[in-house]
C-alpha positions as CSV (number, residue, x, y, z in Angstrom):
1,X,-8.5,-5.3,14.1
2,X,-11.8,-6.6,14.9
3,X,-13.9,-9.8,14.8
4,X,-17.0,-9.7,13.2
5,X,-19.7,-12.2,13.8
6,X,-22.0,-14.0,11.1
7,X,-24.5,-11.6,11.8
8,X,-22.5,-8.3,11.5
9,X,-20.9,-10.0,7.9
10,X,-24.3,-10.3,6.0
11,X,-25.1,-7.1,7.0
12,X,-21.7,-5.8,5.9
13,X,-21.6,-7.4,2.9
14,X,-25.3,-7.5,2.0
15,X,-25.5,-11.4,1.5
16,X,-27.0,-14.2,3.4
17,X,-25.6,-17.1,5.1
18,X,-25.9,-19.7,2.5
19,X,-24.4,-17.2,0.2
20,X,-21.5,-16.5,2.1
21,X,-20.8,-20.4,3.3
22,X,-21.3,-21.1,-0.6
23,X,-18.7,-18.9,-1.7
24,X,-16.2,-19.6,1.0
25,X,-16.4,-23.3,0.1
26,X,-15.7,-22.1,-3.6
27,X,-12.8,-19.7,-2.1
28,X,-14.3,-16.9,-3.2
29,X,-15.1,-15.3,0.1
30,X,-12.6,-15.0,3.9
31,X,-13.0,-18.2,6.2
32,X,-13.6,-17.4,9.7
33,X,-11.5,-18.1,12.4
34,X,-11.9,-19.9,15.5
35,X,-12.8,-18.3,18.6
36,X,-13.6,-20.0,21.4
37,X,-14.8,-23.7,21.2
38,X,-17.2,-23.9,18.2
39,X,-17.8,-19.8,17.7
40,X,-16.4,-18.5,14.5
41,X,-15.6,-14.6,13.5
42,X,-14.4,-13.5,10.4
43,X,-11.6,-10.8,10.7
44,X,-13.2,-7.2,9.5
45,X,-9.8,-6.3,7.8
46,X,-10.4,-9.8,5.7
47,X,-14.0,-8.9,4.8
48,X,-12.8,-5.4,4.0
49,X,-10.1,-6.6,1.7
50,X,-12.5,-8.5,-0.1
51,X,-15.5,-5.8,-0.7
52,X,-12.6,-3.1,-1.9
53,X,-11.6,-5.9,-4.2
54,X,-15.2,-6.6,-5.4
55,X,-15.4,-3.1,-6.0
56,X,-11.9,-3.1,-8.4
57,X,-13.3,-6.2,-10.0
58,X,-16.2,-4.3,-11.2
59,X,-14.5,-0.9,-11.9
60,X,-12.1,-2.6,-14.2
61,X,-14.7,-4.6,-16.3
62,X,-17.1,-1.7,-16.6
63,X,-14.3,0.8,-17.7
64,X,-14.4,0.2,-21.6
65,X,-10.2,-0.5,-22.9
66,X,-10.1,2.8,-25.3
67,X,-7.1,3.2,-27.5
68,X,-6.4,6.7,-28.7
């Protein structure tokens, strides 16, 4: 398990802060945990969690439902 920074997320993920703070506040996207004092990391296991289920999201919807 690892800490990733804010930095090290959008880079991951491929979005931008605003994005990411957006969706969190939605709960759409891992909240970070505290470090020390104000810093903030988000948990890479979290963030991977979340792209692997980004990925099934869109698998499922672009797999047409075909009844034989």
């Amino acid at each position: 398990m690892r800490f990733l920074r804010l930095s090290e997320v959008q880079e991951r993920v491929g979005l931008g802060r605003t994005s990411i703070y957006k969706m969190m506040g939605e709960g759409k996207f891992p909240k970070p945990v505290n470090t020390l004092g104000r810093n903030v990391a988000w948990l890479d296991s979290e963030i991977d969690e979340w792209m692997m289920d980004r990925i099934d999201e869109k698998r499922s919807l672009s797999v047409p439902n075909i009844k034989y």
